[in-house]
Structures are given as structure tokens and as C-alpha cells.
N, CA, C and O of each residue as an XYZ file, in Angstrom:
700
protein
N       9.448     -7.000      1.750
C       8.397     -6.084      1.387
C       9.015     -4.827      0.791
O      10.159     -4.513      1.120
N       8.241     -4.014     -0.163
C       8.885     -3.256     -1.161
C       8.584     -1.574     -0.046
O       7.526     -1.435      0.568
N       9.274     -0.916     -0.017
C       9.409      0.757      0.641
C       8.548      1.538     -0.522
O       9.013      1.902     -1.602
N       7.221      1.715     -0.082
C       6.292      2.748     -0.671
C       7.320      3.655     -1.368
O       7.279      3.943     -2.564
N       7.949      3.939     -0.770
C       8.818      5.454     -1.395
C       9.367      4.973     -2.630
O       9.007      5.219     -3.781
N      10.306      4.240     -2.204
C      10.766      3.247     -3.323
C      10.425      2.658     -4.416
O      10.920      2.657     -5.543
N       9.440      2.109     -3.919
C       7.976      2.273     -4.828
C       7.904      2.796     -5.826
O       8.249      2.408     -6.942
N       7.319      3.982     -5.408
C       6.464      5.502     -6.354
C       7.768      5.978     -6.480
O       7.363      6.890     -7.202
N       9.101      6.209     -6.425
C       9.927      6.408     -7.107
C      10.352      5.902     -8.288
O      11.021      6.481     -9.143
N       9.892      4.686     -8.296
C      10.312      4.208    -10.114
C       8.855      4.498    -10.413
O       8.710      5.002    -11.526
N       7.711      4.316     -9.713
C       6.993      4.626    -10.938
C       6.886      6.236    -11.139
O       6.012      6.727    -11.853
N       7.614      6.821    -10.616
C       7.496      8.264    -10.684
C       8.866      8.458    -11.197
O       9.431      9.520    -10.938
N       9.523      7.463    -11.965
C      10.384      7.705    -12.624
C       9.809      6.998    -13.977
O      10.453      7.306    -14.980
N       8.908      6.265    -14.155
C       8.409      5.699    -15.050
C       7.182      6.960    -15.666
O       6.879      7.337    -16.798
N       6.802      7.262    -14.534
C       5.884      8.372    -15.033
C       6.456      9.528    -15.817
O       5.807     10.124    -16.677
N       7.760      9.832    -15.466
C       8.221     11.162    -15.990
C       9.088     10.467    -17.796
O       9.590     11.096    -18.728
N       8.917      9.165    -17.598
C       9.401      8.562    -19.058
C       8.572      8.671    -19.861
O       8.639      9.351    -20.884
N       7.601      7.948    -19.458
C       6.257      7.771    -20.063
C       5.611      8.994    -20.510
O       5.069      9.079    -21.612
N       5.672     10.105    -19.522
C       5.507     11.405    -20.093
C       6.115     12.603    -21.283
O       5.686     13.471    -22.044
N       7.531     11.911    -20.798
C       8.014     12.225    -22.023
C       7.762     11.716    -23.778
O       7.638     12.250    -24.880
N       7.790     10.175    -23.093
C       7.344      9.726    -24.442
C       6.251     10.068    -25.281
O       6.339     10.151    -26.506
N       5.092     10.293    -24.537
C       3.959     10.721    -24.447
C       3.557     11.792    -25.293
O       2.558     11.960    -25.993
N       4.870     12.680    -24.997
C       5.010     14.329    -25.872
C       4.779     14.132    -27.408
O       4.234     14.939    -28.161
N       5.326     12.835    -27.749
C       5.407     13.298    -29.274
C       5.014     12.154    -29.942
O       5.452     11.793    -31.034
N       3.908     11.399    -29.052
C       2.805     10.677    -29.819
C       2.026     11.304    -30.454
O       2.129     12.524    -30.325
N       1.097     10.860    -31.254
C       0.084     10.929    -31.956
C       0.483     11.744    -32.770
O      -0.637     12.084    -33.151
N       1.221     12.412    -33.422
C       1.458     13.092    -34.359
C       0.841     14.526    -34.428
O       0.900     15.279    -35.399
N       0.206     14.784    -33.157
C      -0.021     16.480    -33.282
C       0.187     16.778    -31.522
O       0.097     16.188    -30.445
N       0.467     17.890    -32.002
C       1.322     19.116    -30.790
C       0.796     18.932    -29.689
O      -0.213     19.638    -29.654
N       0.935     18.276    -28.598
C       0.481     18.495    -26.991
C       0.088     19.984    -26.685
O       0.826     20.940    -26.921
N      -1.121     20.060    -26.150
C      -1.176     21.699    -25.174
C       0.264     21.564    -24.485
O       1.077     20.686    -24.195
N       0.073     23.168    -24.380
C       0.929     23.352    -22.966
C       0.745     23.004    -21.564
O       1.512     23.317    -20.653
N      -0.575     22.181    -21.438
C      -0.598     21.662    -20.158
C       0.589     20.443    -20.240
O       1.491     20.322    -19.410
N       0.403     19.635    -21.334
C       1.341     18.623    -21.375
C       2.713     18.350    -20.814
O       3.272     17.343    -20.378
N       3.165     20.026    -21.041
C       4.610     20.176    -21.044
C       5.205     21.226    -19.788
O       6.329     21.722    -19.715
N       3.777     21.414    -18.614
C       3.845     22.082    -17.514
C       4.592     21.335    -16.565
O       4.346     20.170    -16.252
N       5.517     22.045    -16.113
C       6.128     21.297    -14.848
C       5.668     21.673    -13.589
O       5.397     22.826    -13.253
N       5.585     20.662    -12.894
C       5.054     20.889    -11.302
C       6.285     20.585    -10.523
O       7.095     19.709    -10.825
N       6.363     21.423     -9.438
C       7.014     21.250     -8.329
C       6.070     20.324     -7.270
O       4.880     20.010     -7.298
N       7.305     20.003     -6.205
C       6.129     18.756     -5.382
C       4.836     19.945     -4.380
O       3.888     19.455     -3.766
N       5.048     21.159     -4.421
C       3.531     22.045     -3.935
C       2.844     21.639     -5.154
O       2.332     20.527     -5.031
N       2.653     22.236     -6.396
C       1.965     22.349     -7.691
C       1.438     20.673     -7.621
O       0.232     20.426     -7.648
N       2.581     19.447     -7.521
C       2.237     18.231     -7.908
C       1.055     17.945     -7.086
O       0.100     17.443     -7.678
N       0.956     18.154     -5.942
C       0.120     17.557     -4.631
C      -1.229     18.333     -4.946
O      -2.368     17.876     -5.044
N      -0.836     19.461     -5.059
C      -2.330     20.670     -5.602
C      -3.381     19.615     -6.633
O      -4.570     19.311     -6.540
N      -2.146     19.201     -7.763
C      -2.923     19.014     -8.669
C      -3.320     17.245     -7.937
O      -4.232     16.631     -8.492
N      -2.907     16.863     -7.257
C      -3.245     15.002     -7.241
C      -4.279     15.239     -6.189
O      -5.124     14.356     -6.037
N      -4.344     16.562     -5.263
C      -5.800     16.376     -4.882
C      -6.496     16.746     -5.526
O      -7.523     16.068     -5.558
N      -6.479     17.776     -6.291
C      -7.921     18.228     -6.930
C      -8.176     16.978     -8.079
O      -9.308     16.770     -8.515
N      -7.184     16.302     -8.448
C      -7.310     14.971     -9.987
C      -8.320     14.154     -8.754
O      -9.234     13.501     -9.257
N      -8.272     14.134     -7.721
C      -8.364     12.423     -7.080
C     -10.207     13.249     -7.118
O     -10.703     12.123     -7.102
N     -11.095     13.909     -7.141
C     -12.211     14.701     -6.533
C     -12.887     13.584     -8.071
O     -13.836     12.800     -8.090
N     -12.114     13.895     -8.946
C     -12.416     13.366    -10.672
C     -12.999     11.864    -10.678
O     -13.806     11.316    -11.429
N     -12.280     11.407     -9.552
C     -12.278      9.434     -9.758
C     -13.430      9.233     -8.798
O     -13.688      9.958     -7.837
N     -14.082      8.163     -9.181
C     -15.097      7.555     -8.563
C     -14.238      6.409     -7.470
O     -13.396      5.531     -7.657
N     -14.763      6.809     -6.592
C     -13.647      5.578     -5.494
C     -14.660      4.609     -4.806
O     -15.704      5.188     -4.507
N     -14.622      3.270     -4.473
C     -15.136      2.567     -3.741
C     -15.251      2.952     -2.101
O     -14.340      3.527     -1.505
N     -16.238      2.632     -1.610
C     -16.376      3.056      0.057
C     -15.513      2.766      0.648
O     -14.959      3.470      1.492
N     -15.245      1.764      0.356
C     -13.889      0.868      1.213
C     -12.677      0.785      1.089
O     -11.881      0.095      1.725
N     -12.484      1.605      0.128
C     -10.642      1.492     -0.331
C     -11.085      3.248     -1.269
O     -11.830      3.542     -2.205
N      -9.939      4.196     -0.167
C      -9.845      5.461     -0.923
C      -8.405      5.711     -0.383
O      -8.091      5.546      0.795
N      -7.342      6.237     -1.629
C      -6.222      6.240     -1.161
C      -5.839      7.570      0.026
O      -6.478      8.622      0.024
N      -4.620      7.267      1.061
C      -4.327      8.392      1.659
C      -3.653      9.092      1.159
O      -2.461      8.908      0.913
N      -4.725     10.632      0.761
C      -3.769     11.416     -0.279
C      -2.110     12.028      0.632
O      -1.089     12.011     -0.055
N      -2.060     12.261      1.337
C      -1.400     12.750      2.467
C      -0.151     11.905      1.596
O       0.474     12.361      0.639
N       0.008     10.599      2.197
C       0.917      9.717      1.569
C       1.219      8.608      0.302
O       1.994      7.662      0.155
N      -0.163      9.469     -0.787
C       0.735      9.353     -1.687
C       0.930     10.310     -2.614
O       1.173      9.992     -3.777
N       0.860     11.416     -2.280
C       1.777     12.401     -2.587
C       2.903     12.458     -2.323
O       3.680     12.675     -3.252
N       3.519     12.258     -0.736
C       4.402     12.168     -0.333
C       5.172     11.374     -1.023
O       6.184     11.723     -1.630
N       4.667     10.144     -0.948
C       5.449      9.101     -1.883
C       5.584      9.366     -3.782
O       6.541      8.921     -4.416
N       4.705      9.972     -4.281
C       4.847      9.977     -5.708
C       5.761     11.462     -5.866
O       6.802     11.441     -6.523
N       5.338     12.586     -5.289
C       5.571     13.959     -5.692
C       7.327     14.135     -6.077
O       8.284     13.493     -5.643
N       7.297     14.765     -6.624
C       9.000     14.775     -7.534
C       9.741     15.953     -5.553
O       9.410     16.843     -4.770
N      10.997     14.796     -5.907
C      11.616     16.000     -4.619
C      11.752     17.015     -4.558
O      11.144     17.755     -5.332
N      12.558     17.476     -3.673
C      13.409     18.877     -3.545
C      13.909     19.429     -4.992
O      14.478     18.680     -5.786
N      13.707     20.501     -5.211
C      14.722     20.585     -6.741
C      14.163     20.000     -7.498
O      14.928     19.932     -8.460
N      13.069     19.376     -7.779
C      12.951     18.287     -8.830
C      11.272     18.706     -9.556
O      10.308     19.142     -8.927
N      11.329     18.472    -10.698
C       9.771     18.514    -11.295
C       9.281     17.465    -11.573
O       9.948     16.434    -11.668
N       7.441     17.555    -11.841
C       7.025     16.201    -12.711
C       6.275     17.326    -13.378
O       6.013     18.484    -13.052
N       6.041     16.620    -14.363
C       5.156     16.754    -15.836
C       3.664     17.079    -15.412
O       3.229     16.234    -14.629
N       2.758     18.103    -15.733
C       1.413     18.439    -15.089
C       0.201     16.957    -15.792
O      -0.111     16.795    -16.972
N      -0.090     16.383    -14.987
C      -0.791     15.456    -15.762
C      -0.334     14.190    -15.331
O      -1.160     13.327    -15.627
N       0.875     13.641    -14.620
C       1.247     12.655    -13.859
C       0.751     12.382    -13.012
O       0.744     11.180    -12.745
N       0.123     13.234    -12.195
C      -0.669     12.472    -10.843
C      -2.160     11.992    -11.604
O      -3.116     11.516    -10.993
N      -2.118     12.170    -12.658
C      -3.257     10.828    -13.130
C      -3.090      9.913    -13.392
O      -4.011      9.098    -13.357
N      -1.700      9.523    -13.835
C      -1.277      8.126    -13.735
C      -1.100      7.538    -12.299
O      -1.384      6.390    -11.958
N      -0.483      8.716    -11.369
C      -0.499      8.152    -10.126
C      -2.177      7.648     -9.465
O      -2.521      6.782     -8.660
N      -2.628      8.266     -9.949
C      -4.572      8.095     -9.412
C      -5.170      7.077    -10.673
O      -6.363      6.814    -10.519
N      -4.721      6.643    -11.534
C      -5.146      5.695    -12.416
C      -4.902      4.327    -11.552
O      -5.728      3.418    -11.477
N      -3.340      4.344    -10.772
C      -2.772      2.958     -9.997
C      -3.746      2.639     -9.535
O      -4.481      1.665     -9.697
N      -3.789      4.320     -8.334
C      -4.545      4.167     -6.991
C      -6.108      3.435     -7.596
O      -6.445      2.282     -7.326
N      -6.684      4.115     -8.201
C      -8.035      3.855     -8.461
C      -8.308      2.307     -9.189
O      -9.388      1.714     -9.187
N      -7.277      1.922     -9.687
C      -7.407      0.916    -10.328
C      -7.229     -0.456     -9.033
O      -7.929     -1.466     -8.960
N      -6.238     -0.120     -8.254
C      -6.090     -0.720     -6.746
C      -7.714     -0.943     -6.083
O      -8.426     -1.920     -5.851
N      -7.813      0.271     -5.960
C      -9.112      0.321     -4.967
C     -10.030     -0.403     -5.568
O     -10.904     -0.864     -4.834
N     -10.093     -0.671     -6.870
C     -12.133     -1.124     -7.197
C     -11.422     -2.879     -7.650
O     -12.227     -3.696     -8.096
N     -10.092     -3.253     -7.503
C      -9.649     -4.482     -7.651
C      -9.962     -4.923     -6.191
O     -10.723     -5.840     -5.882
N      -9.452     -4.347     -5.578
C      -9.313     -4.973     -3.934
C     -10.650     -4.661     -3.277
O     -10.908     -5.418     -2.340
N     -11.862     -3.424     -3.630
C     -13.153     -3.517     -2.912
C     -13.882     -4.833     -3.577
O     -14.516     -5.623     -2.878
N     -13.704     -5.016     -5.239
C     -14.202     -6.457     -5.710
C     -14.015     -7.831     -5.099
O     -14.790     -8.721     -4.750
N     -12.585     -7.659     -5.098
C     -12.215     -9.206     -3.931
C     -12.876     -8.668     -2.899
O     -13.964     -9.171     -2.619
N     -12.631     -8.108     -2.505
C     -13.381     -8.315     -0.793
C     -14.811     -8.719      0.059
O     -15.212     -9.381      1.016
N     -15.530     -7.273     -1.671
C     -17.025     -7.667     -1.026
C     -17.476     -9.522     -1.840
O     -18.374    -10.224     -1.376
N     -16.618     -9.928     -3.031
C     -16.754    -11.408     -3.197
C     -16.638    -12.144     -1.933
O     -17.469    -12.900     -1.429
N     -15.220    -11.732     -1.400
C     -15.288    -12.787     -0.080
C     -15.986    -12.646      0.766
O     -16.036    -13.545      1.605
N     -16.977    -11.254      0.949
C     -17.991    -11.774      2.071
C     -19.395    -11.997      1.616
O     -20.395    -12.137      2.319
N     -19.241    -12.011     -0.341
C     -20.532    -12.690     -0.516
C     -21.586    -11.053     -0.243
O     -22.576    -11.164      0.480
N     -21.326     -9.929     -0.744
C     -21.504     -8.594     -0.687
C     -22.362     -8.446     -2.404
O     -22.252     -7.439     -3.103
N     -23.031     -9.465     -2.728
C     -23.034     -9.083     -4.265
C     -23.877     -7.952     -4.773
O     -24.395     -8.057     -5.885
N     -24.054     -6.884     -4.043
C     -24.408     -5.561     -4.373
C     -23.078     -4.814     -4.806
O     -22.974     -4.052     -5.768
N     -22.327     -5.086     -4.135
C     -21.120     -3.890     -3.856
C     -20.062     -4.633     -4.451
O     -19.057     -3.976     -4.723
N     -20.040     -6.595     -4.881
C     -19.587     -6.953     -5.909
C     -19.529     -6.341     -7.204
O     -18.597     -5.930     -7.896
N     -20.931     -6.395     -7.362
C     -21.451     -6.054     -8.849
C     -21.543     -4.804     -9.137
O     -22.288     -4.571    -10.089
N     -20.889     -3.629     -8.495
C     -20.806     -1.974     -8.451
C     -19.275     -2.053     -8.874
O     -18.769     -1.602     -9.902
N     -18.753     -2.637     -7.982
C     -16.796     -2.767     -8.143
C     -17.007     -3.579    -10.044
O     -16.680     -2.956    -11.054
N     -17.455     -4.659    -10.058
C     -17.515     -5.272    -10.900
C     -17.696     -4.028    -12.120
O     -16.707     -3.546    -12.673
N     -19.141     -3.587    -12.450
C     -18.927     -2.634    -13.394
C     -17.702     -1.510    -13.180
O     -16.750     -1.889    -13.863
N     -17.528     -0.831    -12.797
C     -16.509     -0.706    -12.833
C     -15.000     -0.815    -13.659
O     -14.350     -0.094    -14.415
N     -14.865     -2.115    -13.059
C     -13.745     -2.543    -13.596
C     -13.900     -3.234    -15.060
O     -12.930     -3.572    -15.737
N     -15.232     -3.392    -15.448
C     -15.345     -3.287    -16.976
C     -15.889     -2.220    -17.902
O     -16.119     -2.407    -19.097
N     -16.101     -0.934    -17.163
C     -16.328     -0.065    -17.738
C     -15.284      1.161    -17.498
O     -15.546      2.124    -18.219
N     -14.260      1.324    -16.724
C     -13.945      2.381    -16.224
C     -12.701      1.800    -16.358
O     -12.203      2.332    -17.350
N     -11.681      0.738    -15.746
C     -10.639      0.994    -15.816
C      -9.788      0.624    -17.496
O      -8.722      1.067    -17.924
N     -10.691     -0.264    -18.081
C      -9.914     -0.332    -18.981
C      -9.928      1.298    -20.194
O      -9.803      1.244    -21.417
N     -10.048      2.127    -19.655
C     -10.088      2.949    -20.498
C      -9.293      4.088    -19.990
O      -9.405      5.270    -20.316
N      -8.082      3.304    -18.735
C      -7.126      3.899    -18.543
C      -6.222      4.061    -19.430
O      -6.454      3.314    -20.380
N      -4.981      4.892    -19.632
C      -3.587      4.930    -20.329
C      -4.190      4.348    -21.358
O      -4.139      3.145    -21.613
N      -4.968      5.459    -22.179
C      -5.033      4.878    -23.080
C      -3.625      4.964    -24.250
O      -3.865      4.449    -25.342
N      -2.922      5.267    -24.160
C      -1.446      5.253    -24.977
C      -0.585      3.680    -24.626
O       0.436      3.277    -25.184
N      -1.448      2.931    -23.431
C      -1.088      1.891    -23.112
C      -1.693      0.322    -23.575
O      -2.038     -0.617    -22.858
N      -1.670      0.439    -24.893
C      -2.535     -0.950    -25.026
C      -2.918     -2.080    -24.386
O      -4.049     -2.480    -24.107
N      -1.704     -2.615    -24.156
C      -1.123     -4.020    -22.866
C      -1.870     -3.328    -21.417
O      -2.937     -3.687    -20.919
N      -1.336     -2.695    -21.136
C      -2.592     -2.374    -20.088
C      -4.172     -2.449    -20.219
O      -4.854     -2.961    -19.331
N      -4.667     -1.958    -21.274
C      -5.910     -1.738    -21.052
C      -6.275     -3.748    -21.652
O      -7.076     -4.612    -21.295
N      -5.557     -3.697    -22.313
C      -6.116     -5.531    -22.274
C      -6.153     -6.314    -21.421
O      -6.791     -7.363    -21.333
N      -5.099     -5.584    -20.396
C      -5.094     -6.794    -19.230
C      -6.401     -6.168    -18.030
O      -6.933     -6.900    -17.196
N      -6.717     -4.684    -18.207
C      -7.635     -4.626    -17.435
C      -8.668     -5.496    -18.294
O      -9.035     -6.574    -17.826
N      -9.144     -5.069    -19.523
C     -10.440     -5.838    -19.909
C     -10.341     -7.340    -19.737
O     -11.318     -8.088    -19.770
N      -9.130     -7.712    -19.555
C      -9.093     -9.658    -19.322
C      -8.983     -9.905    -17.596
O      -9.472    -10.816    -16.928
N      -8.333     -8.991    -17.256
C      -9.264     -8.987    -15.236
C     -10.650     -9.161    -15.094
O     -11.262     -9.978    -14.407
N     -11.233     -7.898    -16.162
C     -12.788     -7.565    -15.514
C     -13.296     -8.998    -16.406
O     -14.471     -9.188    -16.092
N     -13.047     -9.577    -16.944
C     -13.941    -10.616    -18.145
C     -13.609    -11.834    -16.949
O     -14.377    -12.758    -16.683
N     -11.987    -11.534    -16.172
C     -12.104    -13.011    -15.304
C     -12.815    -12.780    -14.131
O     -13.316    -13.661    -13.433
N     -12.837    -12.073    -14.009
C     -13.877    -11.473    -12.621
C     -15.205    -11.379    -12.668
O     -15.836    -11.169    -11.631
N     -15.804    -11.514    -13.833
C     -17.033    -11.836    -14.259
C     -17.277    -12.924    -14.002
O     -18.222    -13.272    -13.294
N     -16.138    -13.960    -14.747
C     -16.583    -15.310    -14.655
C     -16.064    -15.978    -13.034
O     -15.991    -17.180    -12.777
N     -15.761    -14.896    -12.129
C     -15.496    -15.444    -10.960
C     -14.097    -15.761    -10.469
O     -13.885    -16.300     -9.383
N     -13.277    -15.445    -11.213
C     -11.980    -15.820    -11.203
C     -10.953    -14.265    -11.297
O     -10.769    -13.394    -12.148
N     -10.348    -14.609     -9.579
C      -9.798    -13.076     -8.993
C      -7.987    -12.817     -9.311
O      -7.162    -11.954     -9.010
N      -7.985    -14.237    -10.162
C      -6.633    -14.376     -9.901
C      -5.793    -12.850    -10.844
O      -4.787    -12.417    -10.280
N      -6.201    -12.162    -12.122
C      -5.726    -10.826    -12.212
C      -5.558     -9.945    -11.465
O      -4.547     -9.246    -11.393
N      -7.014     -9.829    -10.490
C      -7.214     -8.322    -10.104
C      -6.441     -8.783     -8.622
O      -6.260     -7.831     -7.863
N      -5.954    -10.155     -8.111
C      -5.226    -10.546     -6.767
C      -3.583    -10.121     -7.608
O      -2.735     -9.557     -6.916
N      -3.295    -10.417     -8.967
C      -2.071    -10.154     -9.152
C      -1.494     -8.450     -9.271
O      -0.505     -7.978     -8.710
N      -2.632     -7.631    -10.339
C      -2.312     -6.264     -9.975
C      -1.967     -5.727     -9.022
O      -0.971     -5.016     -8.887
N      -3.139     -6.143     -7.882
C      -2.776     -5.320     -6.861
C      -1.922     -5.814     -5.335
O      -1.699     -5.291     -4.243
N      -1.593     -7.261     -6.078
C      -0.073     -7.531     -5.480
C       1.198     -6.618     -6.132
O       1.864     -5.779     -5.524
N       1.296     -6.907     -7.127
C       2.269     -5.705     -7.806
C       2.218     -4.239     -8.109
O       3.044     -3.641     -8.799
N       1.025     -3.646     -7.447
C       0.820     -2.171     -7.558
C       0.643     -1.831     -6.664
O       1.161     -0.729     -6.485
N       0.035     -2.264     -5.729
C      -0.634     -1.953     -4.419
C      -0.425     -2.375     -3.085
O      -0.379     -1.726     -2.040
N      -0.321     -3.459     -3.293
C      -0.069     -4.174     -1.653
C       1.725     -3.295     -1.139
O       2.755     -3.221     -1.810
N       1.483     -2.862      0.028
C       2.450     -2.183      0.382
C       3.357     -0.630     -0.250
O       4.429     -0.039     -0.126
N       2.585     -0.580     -0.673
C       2.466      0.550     -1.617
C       1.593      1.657     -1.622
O       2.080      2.771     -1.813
N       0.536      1.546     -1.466
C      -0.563      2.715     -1.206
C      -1.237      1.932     -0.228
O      -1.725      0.805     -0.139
N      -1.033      3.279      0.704
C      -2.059      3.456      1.748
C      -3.631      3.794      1.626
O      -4.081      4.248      0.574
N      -4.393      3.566      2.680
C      -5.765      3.753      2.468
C      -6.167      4.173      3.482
O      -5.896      3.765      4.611
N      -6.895      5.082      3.162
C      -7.762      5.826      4.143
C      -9.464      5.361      4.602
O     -10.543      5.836      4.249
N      -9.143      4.317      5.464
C     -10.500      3.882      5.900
C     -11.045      4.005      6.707
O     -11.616      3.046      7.225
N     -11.136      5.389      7.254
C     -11.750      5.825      8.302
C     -13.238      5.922      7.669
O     -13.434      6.373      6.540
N     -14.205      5.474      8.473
C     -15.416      6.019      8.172
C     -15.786      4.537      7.584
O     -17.013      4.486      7.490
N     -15.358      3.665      7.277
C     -15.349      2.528      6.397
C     -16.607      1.277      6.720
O     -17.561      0.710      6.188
N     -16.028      1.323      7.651
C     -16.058      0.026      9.164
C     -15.296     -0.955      8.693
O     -15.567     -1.993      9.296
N     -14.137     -1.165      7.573
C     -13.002     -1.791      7.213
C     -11.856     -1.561      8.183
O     -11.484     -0.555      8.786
N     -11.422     -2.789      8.143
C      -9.786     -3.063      9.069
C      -9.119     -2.224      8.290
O      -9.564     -2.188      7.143
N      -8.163     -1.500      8.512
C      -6.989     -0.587      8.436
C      -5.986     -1.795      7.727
O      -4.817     -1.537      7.440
């Protein structure tokens, strides 16, 4: 099993690539938010107030506590102002994959078909600088339409499972 920390360290080393790269797309000048550095106080400030932004499922909301902990740049160290939305793009993209499987498996098709939109209206219009991503969300939500979980079971085997925590207090979901 993969160490959360460990984890959100490459992608929080992927994030600070990606951010860079990021700088000098599109062919005109980033604000200066772009190019703000956060310390891990500033980073956490900003990944709670980003997470208030996302629409989260009842049943799966990440524990901000730890994944800040886990994403936020160390001691000495910065991230880029605008990274903990990639970190809350994972999270959020986790949560409405795994509340979809779930309320499918208990046959929930209210709270199916809420996760469901969703995930064809909302996540693929993540990273958008990420093409391949947003195709594979729109080819999750199109297989998940037709009933078939096997994307949104693979994402969030490789993004999520053991990796972000969840805060399900209040839920009536198993921990």
C-alpha cells in the first residue's frame, strides 16, 4: 500500500511542474496570482477556503486536516498559489467517483444519478490545460452512464484509495 505522504509528494511535485509549465502556456502573461508562492500556513489557508468552492457528495468529503498535511510544500519549501486546486480537483474528483459506485451498489438511484451528473458535467472540465484527462473523465462519466464502473473503480484506485482520507462523520458511512 502506497504512504499518503508519499503520495501527495509526487503529486505535489507534479503539481509544482505542472505549475510551472503552466506559466507560459497560452501565450499571454499569467496574473500575479499565478506566480504567488505559498508557504505550507498560506498553502492550507488557501486549500481550505478552495475546498468551500467544490460541491462535495454527502458521503465522501476529504479530511482537510490531512490533506494538507499530506500535499502542503514543507519546511523551507513553497507551492505555487493555485495548487491546492489541483490538489481539490483529485480530492473532488475521488469523492463523486466513489459516492457513484457506492450509492450504485446499494441501488441509491437518487444519489446515483446526482454523483452521476456530476461526473458528466463537472469533472470533466477539470485541468483544463489537461486534455487526456478531461477525456478520460468524459469516457468514465459516458461508462457510468451506461453502467459500467470500471474507470471511475480505476481512478480512484490510483488517486485515492489510500491516499485521501475522508471525513465521514455525520455520514452514517463506514469510516
Amino acid at each position: 500500500m502506497k504512504s499518503p505522504v508519499k503520495s501527495f509528494v509526487a503529486v505535489g511535485a507534479l503539481v509544482m511542474g505542472l505549475a510551472t509549465l503552466l506559466t507560459g502556456c497560452g501565450g499571454e502573461p499569467r496574473s500575479v496570482v499565478a506566480t504567488e508562492l505559498l508557504d505550507r500556513q498560506g498553502y492550507d489557508a488557501a486549500l481550505r477556503q478552495s475546498s468551500r468552492d467544490y460541491r462535495w457528495p454527502a458521503d465522501y468529503r476529504p479530511d482537510l486536516d490531512r490533506l494538507s498535511g499530506s500535499s502542503a510544500p514543507g519546511s523551507g519549501e513553497a507551492a505555487l498559489a493555485g495548487s491546492e486546486r489541483i490538489i481539490l480537483e483529485i480530492a473532488n474528483s475521488c469523492a463523486w467517483y466513489k459516492s457513484w459506485d457506492d450509492a450504485r451498489g446499494r441501488a441509491d438511484h437518487s444519489s446515483a444519478e446526482e454523483a452521476l451528473t456530476v461526473l458528466e458535467e463537472v469533472l470533466p472540465g477539470y485541468g483544463p490545460q489537461n486534455p487526456d484527462g478531461r477525456r478520460y473523465a468524459r469516457e468514465a462519466a459516458s461508462r457510468a452512464r451506461a453502467g459500467d464502473p470500471s474507470l471511475t473503480r480505476q481512478f480512484a484506485e490510483a488517486n485515492c484509495d489510500g491516499v485521501i482520507a475522508w471525513d465521514r462523520t455525520g455520514t452514517g458511512a463506514d469510516g
